[in-house]
C-alpha positions as CSV (number, residue, x, y, z in Angstrom):
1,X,24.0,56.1,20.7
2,X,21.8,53.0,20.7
3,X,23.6,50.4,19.1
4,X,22.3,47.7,16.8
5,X,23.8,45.0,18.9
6,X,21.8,46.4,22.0
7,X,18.8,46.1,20.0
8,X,19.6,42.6,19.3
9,X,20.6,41.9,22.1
10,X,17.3,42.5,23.7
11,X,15.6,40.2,20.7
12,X,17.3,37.5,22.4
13,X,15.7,37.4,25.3
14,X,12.4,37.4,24.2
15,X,10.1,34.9,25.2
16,X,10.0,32.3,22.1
17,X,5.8,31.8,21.0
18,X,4.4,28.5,21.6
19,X,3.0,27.1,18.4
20,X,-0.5,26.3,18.5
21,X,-1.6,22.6,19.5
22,X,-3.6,22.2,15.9
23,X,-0.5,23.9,14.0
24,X,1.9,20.6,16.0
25,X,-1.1,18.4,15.0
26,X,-0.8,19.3,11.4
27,X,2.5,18.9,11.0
28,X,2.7,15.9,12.6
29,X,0.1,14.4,10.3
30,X,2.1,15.3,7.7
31,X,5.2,14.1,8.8
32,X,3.6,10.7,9.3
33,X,2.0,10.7,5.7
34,X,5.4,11.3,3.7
35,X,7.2,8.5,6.1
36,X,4.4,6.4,5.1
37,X,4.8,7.2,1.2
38,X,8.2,6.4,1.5
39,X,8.1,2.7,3.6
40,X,5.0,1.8,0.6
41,X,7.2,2.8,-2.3
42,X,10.0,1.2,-0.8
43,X,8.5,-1.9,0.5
44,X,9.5,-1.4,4.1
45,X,5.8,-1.4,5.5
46,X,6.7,-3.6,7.7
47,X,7.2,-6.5,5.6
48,X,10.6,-7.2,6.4
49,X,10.1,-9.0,9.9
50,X,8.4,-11.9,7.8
51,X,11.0,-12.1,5.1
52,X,12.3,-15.7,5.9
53,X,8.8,-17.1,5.5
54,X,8.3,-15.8,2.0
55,X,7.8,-19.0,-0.2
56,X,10.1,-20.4,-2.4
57,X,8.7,-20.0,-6.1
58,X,6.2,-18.0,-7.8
59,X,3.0,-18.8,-8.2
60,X,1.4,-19.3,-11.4
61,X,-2.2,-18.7,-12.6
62,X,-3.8,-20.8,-15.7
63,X,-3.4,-18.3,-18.7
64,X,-5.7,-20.1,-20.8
65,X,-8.8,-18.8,-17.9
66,X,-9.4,-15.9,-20.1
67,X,-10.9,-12.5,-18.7
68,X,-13.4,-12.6,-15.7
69,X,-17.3,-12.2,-17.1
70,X,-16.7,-8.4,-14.5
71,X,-13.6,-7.3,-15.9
72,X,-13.3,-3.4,-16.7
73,X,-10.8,-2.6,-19.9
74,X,-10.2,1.1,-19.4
75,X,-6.7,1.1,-19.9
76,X,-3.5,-1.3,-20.7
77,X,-4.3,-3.8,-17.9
78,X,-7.3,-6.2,-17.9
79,X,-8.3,-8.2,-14.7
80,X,-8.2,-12.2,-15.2
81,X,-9.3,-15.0,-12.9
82,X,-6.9,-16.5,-10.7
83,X,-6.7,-20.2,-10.5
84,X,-3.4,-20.8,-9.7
85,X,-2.4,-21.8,-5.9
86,X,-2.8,-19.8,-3.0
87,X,-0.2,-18.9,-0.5
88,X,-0.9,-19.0,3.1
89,X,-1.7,-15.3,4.5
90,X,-3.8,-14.3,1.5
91,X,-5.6,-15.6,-1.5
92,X,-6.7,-13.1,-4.6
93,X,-9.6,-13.7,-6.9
94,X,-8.1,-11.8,-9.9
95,X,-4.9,-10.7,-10.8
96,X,-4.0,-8.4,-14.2
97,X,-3.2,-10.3,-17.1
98,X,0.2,-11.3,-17.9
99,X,1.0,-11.1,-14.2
100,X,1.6,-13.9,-11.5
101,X,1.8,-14.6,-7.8
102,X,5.4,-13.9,-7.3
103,X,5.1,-15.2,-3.4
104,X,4.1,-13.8,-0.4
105,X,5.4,-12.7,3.1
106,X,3.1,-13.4,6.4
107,X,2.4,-9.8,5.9
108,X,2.6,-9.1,2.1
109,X,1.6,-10.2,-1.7
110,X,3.2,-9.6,-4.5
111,X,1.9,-10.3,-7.8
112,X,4.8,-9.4,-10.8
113,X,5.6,-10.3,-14.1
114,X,7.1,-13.6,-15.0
115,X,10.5,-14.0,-14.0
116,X,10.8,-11.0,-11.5
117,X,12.9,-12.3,-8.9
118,X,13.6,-9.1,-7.0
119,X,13.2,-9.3,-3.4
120,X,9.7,-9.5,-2.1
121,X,10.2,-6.4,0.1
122,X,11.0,-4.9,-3.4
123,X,7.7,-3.4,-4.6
124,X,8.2,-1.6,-7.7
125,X,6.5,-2.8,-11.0
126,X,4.3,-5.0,-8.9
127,X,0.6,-5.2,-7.2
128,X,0.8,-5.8,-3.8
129,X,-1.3,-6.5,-1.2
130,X,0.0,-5.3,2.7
131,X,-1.3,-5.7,6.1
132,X,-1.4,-2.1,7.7
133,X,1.4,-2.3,10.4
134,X,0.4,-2.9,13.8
135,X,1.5,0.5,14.7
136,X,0.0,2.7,11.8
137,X,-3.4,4.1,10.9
138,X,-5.5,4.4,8.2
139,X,-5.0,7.3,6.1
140,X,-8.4,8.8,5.1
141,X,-7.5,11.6,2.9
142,X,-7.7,9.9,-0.2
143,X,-11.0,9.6,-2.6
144,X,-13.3,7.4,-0.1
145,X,-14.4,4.1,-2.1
146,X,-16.3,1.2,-0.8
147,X,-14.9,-2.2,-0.8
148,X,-17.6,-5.4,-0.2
149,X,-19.6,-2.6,1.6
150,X,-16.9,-0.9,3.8
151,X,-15.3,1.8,3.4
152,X,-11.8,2.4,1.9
153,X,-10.0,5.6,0.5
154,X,-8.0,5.4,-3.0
155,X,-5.2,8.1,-3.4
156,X,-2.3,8.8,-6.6
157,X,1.1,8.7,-5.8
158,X,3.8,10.2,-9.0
159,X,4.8,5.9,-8.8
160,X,1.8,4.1,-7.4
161,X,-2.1,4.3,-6.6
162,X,-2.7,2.9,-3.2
163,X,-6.1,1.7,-1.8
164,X,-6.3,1.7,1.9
165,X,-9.6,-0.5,3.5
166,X,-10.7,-2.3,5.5
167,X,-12.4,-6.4,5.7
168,X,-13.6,-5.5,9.2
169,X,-10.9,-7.6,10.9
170,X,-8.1,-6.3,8.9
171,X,-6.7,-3.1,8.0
172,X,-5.3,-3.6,4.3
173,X,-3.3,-1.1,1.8
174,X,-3.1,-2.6,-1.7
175,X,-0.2,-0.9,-3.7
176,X,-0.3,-0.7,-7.8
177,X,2.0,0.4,-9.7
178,X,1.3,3.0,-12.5
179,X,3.3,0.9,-14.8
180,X,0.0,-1.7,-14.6
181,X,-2.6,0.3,-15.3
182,X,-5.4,-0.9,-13.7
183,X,-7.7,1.6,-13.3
184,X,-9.4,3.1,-9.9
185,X,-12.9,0.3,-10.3
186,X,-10.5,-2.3,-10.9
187,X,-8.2,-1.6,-8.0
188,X,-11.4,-1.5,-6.0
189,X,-12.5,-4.8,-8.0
190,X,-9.2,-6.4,-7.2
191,X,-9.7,-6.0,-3.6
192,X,-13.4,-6.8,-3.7
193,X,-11.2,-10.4,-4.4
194,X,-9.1,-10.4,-1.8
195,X,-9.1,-12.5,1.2
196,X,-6.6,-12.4,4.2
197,X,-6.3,-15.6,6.2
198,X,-4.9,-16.3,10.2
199,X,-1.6,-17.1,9.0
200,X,-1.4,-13.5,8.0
201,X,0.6,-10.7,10.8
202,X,0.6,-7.4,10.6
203,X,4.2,-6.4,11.1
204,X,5.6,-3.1,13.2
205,X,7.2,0.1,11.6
């Protein structure tokens, strides 16, 4: 009698089926994307490298500047000019109200509440501006957006919005919190504000 295990036996010796190049593609891509999640939410983006640079204190901005004559007001947050000092690596325009330049990284910003003195690879609760590492990409399959005329892709995350663009030398993701509020225009407003400088370097990983 033909026995099951005969039958399975022959199922074993099958050729195995080649998955399709765009099926290895796709899950690849996907692979990449939830790494990518994880290093943002994290603060891993390749920050880390530059850690022993980061400066000293935070930097303040004057409170008494009021709102910017552009500022949007959609939600809890509200966009205020910065006048504070700069760090080398990046200067901002704006920054949410209430909120300061905690310090910054050769390839980071962070921008926190008074008297956060978590680590500057630590990004929750904070807006922070990243160099794209030198060995990632772009992701383009968020909502496309146009930042000082090039183009950019905003996308939700269940803990943060991230805007990825770039200033035509440098590939940039800016990382908000949902506890900030700012809205989508003035994430894209925020950025419009940002500018990175030479002493800024992408890190790797």
């Amino acid at each position: 009698m033909y026995e099951l295990t005969d039958r399975l036996g022959e199922l074993s010796q099958l050729p195995a089926a080649e998955p399709a190049e765009s099926t290895v593609q796709a899950d690849l891509q996907r692979g990449r994307r939830a790494l990518k999640r994880r290093r943002l939410r994290a603060g891993t983006a390749g920050v880390a490298v530059s850690a022993a640079l980061a400066t000293a204190a935070a930097l303040t901005y004057a409170g008494t500047s009021g709102p910017s004559s552009h500022s949007h007001t959609p939600g809890r947050a509200q966009l205020v000019a910065y006048t504070g000092a700069q760090p080398a690596g990046f200067t901002v325009r704006e920054v949410p109200q209430g909120y300061v330049l905690q310090g910054a990284t050769v390839a980071s910003l962070d921008i926190a509440q008074p008297g956060d003195h978590s680590s500057l690879d630590a990004f929750e609760g904070k807006l922070v501006v990243l160099l794209q590492s030198r060995d990632g990409k772009t992701d383009t399959s968020g909502t496309p957006v146009t930042v000082n005329g090039r183009a950019g892709y905003l996308r939700h995350e269940p803990d943060v919005t991230i805007l990825e663009y770039t200033d035509g030398t440098h590939d940039i993701l800016v990382q908000d919190w949902n506890s900030i509020a700012l809205s989508d225009d003035q994430l894209v407003q925020f950025a419009a504000g940002v500018t990175v400088t030479s002493a800024a370097q992408a890190g790797i990983g």
